[in-house]
DONUPA-728147 format. One record per residue (C-alpha): residue number from 1; residue in three letters; x, y, z. Coordinates in steps of 0.05 Angstrom, whole numbers, m for minus. Example, Ala and Ser with C-alpha at 12.3 -4.5 7.8 and 13.67 -1.06 7.14 Angstrom:
! DONUPA-728147
   k   r   east  north     up
   1 Ala    246    m90    156
   2 Ser    273    m21    143
***
This chain:
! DONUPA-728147
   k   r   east  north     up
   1 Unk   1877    474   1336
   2 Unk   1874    444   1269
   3 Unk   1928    424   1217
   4 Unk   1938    481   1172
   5 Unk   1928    472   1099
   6 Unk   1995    478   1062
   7 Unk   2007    498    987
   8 Unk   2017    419    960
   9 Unk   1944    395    990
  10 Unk   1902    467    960
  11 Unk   1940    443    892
  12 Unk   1928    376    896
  13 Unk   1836    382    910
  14 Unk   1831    446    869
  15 Unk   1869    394    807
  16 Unk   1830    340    830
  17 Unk   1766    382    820
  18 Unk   1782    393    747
  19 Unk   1770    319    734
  20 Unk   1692    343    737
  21 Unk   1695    372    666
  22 Unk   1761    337    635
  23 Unk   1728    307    567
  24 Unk   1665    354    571
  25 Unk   1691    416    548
  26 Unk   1761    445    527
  27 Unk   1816    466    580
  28 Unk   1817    533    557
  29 Unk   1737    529    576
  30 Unk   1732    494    643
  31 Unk   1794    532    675
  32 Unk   1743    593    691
  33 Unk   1696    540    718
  34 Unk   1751    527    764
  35 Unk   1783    586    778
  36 Unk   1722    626    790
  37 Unk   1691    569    837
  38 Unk   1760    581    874
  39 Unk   1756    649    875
  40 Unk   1688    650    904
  41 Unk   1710    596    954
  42 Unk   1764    636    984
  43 Unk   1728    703    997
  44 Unk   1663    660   1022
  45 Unk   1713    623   1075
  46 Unk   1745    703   1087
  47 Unk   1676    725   1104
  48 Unk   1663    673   1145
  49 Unk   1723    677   1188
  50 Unk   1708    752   1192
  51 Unk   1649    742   1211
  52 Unk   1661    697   1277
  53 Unk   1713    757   1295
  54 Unk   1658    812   1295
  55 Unk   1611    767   1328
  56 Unk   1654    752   1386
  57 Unk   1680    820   1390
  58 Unk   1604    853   1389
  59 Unk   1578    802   1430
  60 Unk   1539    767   1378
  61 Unk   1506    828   1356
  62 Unk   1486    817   1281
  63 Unk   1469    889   1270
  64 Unk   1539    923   1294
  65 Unk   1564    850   1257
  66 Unk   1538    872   1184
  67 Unk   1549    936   1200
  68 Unk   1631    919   1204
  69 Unk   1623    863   1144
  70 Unk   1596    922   1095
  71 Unk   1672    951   1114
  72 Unk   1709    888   1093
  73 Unk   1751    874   1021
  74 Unk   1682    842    987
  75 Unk   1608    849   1011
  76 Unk   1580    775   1009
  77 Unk   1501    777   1006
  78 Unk   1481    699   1035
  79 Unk   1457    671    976
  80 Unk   1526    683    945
  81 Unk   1565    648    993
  82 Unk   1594    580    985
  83 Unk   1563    551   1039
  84 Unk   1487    567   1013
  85 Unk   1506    539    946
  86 Unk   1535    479    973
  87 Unk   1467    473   1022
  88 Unk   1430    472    954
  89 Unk   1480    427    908
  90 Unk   1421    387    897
  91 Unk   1373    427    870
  92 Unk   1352    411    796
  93 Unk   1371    491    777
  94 Unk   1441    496    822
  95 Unk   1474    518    747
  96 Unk   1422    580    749
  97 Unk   1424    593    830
  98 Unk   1516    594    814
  99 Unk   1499    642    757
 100 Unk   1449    681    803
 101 Unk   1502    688    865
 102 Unk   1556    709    818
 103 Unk   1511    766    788
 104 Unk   1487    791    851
 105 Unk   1561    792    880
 106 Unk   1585    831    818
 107 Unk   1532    875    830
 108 Unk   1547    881    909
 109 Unk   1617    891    896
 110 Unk   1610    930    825
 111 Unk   1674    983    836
 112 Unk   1714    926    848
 113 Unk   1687    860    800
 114 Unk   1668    907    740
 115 Unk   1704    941    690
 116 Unk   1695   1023    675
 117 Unk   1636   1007    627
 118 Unk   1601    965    682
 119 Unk   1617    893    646
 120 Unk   1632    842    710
 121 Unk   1684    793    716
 122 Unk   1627    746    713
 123 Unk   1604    758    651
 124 Unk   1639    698    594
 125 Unk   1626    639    646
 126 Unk   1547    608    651
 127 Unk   1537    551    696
 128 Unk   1482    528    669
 129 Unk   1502    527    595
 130 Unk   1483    480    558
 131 Unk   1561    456    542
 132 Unk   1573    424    609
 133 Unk   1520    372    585
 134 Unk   1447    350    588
 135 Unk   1407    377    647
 136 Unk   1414    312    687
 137 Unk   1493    299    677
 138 Unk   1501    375    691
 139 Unk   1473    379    758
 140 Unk   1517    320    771
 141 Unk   1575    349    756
 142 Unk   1565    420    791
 143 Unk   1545    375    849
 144 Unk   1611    341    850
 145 Unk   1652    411    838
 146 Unk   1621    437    898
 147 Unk   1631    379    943
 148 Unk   1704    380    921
 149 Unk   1718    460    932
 150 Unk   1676    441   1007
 151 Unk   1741    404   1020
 152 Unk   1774    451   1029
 153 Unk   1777    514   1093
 154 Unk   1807    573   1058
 155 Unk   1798    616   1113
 156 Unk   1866    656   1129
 157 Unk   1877    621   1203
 158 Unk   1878    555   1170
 159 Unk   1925    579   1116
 160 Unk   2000    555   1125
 161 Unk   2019    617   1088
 162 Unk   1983    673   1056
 163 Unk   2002    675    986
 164 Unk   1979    602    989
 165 Unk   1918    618    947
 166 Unk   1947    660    896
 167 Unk   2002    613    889
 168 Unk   1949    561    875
 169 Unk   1906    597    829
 170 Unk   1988    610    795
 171 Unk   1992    531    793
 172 Unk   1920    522    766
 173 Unk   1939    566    703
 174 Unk   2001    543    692
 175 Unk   1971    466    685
 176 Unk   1918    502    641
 177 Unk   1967    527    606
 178 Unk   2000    463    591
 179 Unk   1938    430    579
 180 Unk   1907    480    527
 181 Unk   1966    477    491
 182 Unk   1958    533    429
 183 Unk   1909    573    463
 184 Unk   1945    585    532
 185 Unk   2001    634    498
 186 Unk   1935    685    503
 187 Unk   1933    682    584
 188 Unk   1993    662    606
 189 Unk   2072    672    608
 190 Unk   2113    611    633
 191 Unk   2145    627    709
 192 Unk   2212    617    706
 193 Unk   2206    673    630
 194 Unk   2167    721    670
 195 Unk   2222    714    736
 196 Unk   2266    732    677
 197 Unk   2237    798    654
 198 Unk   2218    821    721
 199 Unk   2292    816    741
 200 Unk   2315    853    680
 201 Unk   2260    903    697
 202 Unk   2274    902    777
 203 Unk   2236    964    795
 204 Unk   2256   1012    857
 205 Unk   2213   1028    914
 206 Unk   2152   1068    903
 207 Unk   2143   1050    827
 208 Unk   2086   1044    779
 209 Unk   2094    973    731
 210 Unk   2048    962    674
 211 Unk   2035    905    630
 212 Unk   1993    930    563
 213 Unk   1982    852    547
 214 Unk   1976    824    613
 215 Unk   1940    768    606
 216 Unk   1929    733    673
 217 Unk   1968    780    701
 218 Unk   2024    732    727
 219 Unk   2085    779    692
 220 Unk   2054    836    733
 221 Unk   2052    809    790
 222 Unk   2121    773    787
 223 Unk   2155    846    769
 224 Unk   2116    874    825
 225 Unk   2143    825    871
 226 Unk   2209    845    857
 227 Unk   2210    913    869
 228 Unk   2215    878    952
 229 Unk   2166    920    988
 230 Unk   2093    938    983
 231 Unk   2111    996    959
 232 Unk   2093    994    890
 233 Unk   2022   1000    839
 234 Unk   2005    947    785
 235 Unk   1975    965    722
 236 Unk   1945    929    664
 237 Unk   1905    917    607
 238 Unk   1879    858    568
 239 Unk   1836    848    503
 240 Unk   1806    788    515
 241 Unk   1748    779    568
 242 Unk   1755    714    596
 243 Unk   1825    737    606
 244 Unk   1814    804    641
 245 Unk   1777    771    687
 246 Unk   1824    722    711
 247 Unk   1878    771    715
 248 Unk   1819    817    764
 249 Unk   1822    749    808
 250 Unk   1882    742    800
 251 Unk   1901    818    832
 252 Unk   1858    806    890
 253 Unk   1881    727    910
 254 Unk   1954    757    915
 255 Unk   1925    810    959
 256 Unk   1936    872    900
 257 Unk   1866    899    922
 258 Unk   1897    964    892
 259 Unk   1912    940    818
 260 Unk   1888    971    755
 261 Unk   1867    915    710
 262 Unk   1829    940    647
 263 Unk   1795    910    591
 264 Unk   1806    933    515
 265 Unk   1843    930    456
 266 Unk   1910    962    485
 267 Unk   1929    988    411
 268 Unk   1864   1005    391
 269 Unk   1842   1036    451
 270 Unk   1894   1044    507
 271 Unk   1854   1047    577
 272 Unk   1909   1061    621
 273 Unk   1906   1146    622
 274 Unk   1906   1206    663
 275 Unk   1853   1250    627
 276 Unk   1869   1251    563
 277 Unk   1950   1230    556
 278 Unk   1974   1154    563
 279 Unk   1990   1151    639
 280 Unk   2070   1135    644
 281 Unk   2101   1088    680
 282 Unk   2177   1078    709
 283 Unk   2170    999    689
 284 Unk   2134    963    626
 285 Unk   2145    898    616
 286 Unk   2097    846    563
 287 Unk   2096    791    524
 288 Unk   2051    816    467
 289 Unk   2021    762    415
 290 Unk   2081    746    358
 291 Unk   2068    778    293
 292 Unk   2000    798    306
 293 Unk   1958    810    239
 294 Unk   1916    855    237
 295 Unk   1938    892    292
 296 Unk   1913    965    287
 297 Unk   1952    989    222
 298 Unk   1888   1023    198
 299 Unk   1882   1073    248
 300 Unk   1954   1079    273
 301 Unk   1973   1144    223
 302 Unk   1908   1177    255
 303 Unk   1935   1157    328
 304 Unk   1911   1207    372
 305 Unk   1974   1190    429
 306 Unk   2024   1193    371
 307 Unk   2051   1131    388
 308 Unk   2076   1118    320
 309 Unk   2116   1169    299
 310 Unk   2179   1130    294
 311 Unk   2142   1093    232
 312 Unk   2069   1049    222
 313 Unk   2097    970    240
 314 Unk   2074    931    177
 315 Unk   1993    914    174
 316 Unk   2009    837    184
 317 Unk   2056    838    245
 318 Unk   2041    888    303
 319 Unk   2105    877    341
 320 Unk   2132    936    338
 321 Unk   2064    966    348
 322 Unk   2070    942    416
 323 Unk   2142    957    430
 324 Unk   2132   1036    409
 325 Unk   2068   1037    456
 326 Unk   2109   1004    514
 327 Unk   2153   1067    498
 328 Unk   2114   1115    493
 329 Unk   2083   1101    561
 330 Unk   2154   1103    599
 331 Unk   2175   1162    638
 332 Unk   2239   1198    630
 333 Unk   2275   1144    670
 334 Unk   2233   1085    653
 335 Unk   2258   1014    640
 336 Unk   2221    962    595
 337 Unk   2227    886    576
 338 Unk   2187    864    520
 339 Unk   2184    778    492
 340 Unk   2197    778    418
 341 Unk   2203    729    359
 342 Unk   2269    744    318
 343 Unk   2248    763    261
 344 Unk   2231    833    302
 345 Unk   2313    837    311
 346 Unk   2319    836    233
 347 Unk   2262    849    185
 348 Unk   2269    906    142
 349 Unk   2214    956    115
 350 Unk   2172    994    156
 351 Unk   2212    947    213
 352 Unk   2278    964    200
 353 Unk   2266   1041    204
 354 Unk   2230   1044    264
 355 Unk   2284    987    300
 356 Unk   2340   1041    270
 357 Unk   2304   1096    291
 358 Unk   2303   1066    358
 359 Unk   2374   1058    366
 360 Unk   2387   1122    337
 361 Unk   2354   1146    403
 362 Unk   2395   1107    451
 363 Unk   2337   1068    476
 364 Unk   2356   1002    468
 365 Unk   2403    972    523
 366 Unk   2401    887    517
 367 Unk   2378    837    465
 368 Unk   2376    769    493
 369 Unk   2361    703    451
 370 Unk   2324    647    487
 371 Unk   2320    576    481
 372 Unk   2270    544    431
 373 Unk   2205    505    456
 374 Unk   2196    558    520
 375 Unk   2130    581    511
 376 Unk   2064    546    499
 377 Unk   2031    547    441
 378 Unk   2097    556    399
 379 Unk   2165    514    396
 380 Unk   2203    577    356
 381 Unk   2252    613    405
 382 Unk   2235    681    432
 383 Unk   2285    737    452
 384 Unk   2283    789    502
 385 Unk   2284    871    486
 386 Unk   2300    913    533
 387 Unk   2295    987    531
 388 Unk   2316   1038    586
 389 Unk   2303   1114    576
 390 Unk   2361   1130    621
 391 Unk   2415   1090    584
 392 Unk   2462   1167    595
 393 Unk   2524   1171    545
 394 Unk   2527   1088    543
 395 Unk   2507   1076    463
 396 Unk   2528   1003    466
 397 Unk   2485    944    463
 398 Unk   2493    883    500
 399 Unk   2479    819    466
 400 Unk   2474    750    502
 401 Unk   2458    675    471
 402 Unk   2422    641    523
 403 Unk   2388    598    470
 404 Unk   2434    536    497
 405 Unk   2425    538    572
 406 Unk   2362    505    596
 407 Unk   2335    443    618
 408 Unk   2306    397    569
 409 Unk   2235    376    581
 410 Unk   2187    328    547
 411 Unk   2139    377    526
 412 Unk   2172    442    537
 413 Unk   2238    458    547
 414 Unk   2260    506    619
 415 Unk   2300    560    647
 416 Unk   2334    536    709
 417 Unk   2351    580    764
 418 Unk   2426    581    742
 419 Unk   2412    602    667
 420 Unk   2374    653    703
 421 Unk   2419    682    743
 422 Unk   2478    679    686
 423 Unk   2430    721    635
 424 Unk   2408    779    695
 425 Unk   2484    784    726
 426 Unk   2511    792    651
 427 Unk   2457    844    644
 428 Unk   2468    877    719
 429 Unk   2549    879    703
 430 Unk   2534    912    635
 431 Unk   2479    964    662
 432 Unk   2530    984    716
 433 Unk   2586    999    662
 434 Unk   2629    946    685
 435 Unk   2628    913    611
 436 Unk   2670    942    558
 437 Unk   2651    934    487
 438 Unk   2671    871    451
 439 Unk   2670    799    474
 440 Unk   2639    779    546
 441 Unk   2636    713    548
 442 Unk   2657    672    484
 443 Unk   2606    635    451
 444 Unk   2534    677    508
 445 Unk   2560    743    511
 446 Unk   2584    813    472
 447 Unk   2581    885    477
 448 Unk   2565    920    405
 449 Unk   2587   1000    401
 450 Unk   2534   1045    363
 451 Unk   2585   1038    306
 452 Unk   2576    964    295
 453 Unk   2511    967    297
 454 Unk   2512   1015    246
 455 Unk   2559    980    197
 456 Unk   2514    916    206
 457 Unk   2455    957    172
 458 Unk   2415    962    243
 459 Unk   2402    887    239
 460 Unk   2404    858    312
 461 Unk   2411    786    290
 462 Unk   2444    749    345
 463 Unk   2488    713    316
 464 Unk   2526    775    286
 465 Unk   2549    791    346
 466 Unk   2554    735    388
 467 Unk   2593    676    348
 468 Unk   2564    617    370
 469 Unk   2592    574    305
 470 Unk   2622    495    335
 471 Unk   2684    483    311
 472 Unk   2676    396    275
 473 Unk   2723    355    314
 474 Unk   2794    347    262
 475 Unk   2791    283    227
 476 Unk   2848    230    223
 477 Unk   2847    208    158
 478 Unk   2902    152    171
 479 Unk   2870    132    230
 480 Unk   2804    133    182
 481 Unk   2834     81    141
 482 Unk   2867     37    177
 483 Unk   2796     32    212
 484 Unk   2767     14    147
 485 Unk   2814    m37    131
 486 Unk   2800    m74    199
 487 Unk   2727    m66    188
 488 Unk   2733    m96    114
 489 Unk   2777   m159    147
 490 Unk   2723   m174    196
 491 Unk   2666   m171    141
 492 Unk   2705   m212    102
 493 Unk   2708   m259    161
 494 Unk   2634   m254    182
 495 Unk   2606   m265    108
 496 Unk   2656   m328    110
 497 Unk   2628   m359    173
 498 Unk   2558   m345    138
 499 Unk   2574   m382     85
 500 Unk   2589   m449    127
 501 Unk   2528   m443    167
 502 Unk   2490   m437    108
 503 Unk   2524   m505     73
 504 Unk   2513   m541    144
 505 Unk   2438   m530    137
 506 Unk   2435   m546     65
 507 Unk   2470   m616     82
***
């Protein structure tokens, strides 16, 4: 029996493989090349293995063989397997015969790789474009990305574990990520923020989780993951394309054949509805884009959910646009966890009313400041909302200053495990009633009343609750001086012996 692959050597070739178009095109270009070409790989190698199964078991009968294939997770016509397109990396059009297979498997497989208006995952990525260089260099290079995905056996026998592939299409982003710099904030949510949320979230048994900005989908499936069973349904939508269709990948490499992944303008035009009301959930959680401009204002008085009602956000900064949605789509015992910037804890205007309005209705349970230079794309620190519709008689607010605990990195700074577990226990003690109001923790933690927030306006700034302000070390002022003096003696002393080396020379 062969070695099984483990995690470590899938990351290390599928990496490897992105050397093909590093300095051709942009990161935030080439990581569909790669992500699709892995995605293709792994259900090819699925079929394969499936296919030696019904074989054997029918007695090499091909007919009672297809028969059982048509039954499988994907339908795989030949010429959009791997294996053909690896038999044919050679050919002066294997850009059109990629772009061919991946049509033709949409099209196979159209309730499951196409949106509700019939647009396939497929759609944003061309193999043959003209961007991955002149005819000659681009064959070259499709050559070489197949040879390197032939490397590898994805079939689940020869798997050491079977998350391995999601967890490697997981690393491939997050490198993505790191490499696209600006750009990746759009389609991805760093790990160790969205382990955060989804333990602030934790959902029970049986629940439905939604993420109206979902990106990649990696917050989804991290707050699905710890609800601890299978018993649970993902839901999401994302605006942009590209992105959807990594996050549809994404769904099925984890094994979430059952996920709900739309595409559209979530403010706009909300896709995630059961006829014609906003389909509720008992968990939200998103990291929406900070202080999006023109987000929707135009339309949101005329919003046919009423999502709005609590106030229109201001027409340059949709944060709160997103916040009331994630609301508005909780059930009557729903939990959400939304990323921030801080100015959504204190702006006034159009903010402040609806943020007071919001408290006024007992919605808001924890606001949680985060250390600067998290996320990618933006050094400014974030904070964490999070809003339970079953908060009870409890009208106090928990506030925690994480913003010091973390791990210093070279380009980005992380959450460790620890500062992890300090920011969800404070939370778990507090959502259990075991806090009273005042200070936790000196310097991370404090429970507000409903009264101090009041009497501080509605503003949520951290730091009016939490006093974080360092004491200066006391001076000695004697000790100051005498220090002086000594440091005077020994210039005097040092400018002396200057002056003799200086005569010495001269002589």
């Amino acid at each position: 029996m062969s070695q099984k692959i483990n995690q470590k050597d899938i990351n290390q070739i599928v990496w490897n493989a992105c050397g093909t178009f590093r300095g051709v095109i942009d990161p935030s270009q080439y990581k569909d090349y790669i992500l699709t070409m892995l995605f293709l790989k792994y259900i090819s190698d699925v079929n394969k293995e499936k296919r030696n199964e019904y074989l054997k078991k029918y007695n090499n009968d091909e007919v009672r063989t297809e028969r059982a294939l048509k039954m499988e997770r994907f339908v795989l016509p030949e010429h959009c397997g791997f294996d053909y397109l690896h038999n044919h990396r050679s050919e002066s059009n294997v850009g059109e015969l990629i772009n061919i297979a991946l049509a033709d498997l949409e099209e196979a497989n159209r309730e499951k790789l196409s949106s509700e208006d019939g647009s396939g995952i497929f759609r944003n990525i061309d193999f043959n474009s003209s961007n991955l260089g002149e005819v000659k260099d681009k064959n070259v290079r499709l050559k070489n990305l197949l040879n390197d995905f032939s490397a590898l056996d994805l079939s689940p026998s020869h798997l050491e574990r079977e998350d391995v592939i999601g967890n490697a299409y997981e690393y491939l982003i997050a490198n993505f990520a790191s490499d696209a710099g600006k750009k990746a904030g759009e389609f991805f949510t760093p790990s160790e923020v969205s382990t955060l949320l989804a333990k602030l979230t934790k959902s029970k048994s049986g629940a439905r989780i939604c993420d109206p900005t979902c990106g990649s989908g990696s917050l989804l499936i991290k707050a699905g993951r710890e609800v601890g069973d299978n018993n649970f349904s993902l839901y999401g939508q994302e605006q942009n394309g590209s992105t959807w269709a990594l996050a549809v990948m994404n769904m099925f490499l984890h094994g979430f054949d059952n996920a709900s992944i739309r595409w559209g303008d979530t403010i706009r035009n909300p896709k995630l509805k059961e006829g014609d009301q906003l389909m509720k959930f008992d968990t939200v959680v998103a990291n929406p884009p900070f202080s999006l401009d023109k987000w929707g204002a135009d339309m949101a008085a005329g919003d046919v959910h009423n999502r709005f009602w609590r106030g229109i956000p201001s027409k340059s900064k949709g944060d709160w646009a997103f916040i009331s949605h994630m609301i508005e789509t909780l059930n009557e015992t729903g939990k959400a966890g939304v990323v921030v910037p801080h100015g959504v804890l204190f702006r006034g205007s159009s903010e402040g009313k609806i943020r007071q309005k919001t408290i006024e209705d007992n919605l808001l349970e924890a606001v949680i400041g985060l250390p600067s230079n998290l996320f990618f794309g933006t050094g400014i620190p974030a904070a964490i909302l999070v809003f339970n519709k079953d908060k009870g008689k409890n009208t106090d607010i928990l506030f925690v200053d994480a913003s010091k605990h973390f791990e210093s990195g070279k380009n980005q700074n992380k959450l460790r495990d620890s500062d992890i577990d300090k920011i969800v226990s404070t939370y778990d003690q507090f959502n259990q009633g075991k806090l009273k109001s005042g200070i936790v923790e000196d310097k991370y933690s404090f429970v507000a009343t409903y009264d101090e927030i009041v009497e501080n306006d509605f503003n949520l700034n951290i730091p009016r609750y939490v006093d974080t302000f360092e004491e200066e070390a006391s001076i000695d002022i004697k000790a100051v001086q005498q220090e002086i003096k000594k440091l005077e003696v020994e210039l005097v002393e040092v400018q002396q012996q200057m002056e003799k080396y200086l005569q010495e020379f001269i002589d």
